[in-house]
C-alpha positions in Angstrom: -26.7 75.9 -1.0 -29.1 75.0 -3.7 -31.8 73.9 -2.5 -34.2 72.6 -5.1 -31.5 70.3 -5.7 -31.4 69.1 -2.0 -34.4 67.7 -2.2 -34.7 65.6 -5.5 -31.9 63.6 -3.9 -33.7 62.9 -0.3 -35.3 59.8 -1.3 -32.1 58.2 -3.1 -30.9 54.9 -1.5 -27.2 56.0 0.1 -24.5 55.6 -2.3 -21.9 55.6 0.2 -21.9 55.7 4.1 -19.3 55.9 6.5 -19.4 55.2 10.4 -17.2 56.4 13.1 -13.9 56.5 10.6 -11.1 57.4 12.3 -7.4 57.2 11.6 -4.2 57.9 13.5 -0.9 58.6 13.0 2.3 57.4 15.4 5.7 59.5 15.6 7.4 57.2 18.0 5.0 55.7 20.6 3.2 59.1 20.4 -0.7 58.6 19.0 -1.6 61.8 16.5 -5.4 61.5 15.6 -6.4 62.9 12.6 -9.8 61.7 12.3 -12.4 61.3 15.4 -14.9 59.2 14.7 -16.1 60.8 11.4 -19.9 59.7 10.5 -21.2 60.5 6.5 -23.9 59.7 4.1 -23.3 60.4 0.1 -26.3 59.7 -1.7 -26.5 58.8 -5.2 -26.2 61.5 -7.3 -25.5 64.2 -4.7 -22.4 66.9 -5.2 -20.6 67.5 -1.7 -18.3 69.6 -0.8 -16.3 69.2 2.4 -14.0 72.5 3.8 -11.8 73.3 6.9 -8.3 74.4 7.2 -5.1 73.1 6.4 -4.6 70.5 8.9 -8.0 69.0 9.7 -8.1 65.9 8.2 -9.9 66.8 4.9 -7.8 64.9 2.6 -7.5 61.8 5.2 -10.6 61.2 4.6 -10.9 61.4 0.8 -8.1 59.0 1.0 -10.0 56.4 3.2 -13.2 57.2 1.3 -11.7 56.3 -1.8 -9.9 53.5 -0.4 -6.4 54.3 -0.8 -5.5 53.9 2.4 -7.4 52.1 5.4 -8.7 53.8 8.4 -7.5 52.6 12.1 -10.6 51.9 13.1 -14.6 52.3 11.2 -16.5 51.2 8.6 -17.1 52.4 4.9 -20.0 50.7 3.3 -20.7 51.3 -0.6 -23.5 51.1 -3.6 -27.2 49.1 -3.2 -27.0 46.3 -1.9 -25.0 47.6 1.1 -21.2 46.2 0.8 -18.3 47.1 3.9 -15.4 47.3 1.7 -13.1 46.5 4.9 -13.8 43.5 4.4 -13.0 43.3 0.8 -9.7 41.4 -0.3 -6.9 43.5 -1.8 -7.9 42.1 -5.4 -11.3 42.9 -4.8 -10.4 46.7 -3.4 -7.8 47.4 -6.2 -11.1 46.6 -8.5 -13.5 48.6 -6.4 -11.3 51.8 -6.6 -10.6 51.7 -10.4 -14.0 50.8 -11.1 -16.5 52.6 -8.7 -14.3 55.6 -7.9 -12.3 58.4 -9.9 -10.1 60.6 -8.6 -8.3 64.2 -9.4 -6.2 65.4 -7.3 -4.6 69.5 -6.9 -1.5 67.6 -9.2 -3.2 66.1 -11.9 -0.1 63.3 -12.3 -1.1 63.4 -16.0 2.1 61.2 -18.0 3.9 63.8 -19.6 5.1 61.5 -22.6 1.7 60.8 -23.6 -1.1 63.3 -25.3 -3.8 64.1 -23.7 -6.2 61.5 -26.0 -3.6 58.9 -24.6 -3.7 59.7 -20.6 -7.3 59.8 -20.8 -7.7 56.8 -22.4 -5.6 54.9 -20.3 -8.1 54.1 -17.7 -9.9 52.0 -20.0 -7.4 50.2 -21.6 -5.6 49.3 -18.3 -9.1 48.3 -17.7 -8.9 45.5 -20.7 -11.3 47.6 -23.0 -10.7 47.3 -27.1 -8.3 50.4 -28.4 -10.9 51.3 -30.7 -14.0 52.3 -28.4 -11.8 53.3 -25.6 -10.2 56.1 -28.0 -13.4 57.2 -29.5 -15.0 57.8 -25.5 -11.5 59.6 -24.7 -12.7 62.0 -27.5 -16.1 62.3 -26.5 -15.0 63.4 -23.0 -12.2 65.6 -24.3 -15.0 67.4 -26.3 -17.6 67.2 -23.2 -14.3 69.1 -21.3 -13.8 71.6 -24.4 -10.7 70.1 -24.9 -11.7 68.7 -28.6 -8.8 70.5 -30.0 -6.4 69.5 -27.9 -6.6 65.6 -28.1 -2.8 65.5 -29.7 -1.4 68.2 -26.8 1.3 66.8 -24.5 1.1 68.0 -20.8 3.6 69.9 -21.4 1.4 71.6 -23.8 -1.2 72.5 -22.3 -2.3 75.3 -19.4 -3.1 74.1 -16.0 -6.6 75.1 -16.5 -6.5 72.5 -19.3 -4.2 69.7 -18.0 -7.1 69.4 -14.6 -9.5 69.0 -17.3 -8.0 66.3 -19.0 -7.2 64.8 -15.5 -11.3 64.8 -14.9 -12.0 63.4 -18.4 -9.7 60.4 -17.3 -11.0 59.9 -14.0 -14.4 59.5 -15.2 -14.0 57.1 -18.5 -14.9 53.8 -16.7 -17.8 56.1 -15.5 -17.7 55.9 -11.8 -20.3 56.4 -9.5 -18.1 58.5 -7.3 -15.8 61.1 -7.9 -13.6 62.5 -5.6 -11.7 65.5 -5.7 -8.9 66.7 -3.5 -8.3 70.8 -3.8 -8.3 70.2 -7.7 -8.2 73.9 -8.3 -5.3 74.6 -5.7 -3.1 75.2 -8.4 -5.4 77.3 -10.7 -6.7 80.9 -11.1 -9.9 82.5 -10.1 -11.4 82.3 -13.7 -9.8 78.6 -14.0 -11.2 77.3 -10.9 -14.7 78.4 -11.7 -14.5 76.5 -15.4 -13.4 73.4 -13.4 -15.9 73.6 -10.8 -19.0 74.4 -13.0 -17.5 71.0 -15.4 -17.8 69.1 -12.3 -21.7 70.1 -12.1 -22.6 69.8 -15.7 -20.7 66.3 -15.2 -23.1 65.6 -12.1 -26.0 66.9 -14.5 -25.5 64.9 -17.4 -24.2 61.0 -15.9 -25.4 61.4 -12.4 -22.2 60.8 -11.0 -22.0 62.2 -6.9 -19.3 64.2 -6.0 -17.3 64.5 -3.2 -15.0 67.7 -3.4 -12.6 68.7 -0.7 -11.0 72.3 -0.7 -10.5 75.3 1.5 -12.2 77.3 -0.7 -15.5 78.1 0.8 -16.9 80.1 -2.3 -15.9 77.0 -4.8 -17.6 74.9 -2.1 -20.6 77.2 -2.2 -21.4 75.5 -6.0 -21.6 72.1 -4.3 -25.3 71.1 -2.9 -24.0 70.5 0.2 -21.1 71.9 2.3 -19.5 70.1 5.4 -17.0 72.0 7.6 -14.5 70.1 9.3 -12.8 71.0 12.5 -10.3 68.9 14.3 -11.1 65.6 12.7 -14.6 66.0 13.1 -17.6 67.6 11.4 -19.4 70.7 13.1 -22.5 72.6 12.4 
């Protein structure tokens, strides 16, 4: 853990907070919990890292974090004022989750017909933003991810090291305050998954934006400021 980074976030309002979130899943008329009654705390600015096995309900709750799915029962409450996006209406939650939160995932879905200046910039023009500004912050992030040279590469084109850093350069053009990221180096070498993971803290560094990584990897995990092991659908110490 570092530390000294601990504590410049301990006095930051709560970015997000989530109480007793648990979810279950029915094959027939038989109940499968996945999540217990899950409690967290994100604050702004914070990188977190959350590990268990395969199984244990990791990327449930990213997905009910990030409100892609609802949970069967808890509450999720987001940002400063204090909002409970449960109670937020579908128009208002699609807006909420392209707006405050990106997202990579270990398949970075990147559109293989497009370049990589195109996918990233896609965000923001889906988002209504002018062509012209929205392409020249695509190539500022491209650059910020080393991928300056690159901004006319197809998928196709590109290693997987690369094609994961293009996916983070799109998730964070409408800048989010959250990013979430679901075993983003699954797919990647040793020396890959270390450039993608130290990106995500010179991300954190330079916009402030929190992160909430999942993986199984407890030495990846070990970058984050904070680690959270999950067992059964719950947290344990």
């Amino acid at each position: 853990m570092n530390e000294h980074h601990t504590l410049n976030i301990k006095h930051v309002a709560p970015l997000l907070r989530a109480e007793g979130i648990r979810k279950s899943f029915y094959k027939g008329r038989t109940e499968i919990p996945v999540l217990r009654g899950v409690h967290l705390t994100i604050q702004s600015g914070e990188m977190l890292a959350v590990t268990g096995s395969s199984g244990v309900g990791k990327s449930t709750l990213l997905h009910i974090l990030g409100a892609l799915e609802p949970p069967t029962s808890g509450k999720i409450f987001f940002g400063q004022p204090e909002q409970d996006i449960s109670k937020f209406s579908e128009k208002a939650l699609a807006f909420f989750r392209n707006r405050a939160i990106g997202f990579v995932f270990q398949f970075h879905y990147l559109l293989p017909e497009f370049t990589a200046l195109e996918n990233v910039m896609m965000p923001a023009l889906i988002a209504g933003h002018a062509k012209a500004p929205a392409m020249q912050q695509a190539q500022d992030l491209l650059k910020f991810v080393g991928l300056g040279h690159r901004l006319e590469h197809r998928p196709a084109e590109l290693s997987g090291g690369e094609q994961q850093r293009v996916a983070i350069a799109r998730a964070v053009i409408l800048r989010p305050k959250l990013l979430l990221a679901d075993e983003l180096t699954g797919n990647l070498d040793s020396q890959n998954s270390a450039l993608v993971i130290d990106l995500l803290v010179k991300l954190n560094q330079s916009t402030g934006v929190s992160i909430l990584l999942v993986t199984h990897d407890l030495n990846l995990a070990g970058k984050m400021q904070r680690v959270l092991m999950m067992r059964d659908g719950l947290f344990v110490n």
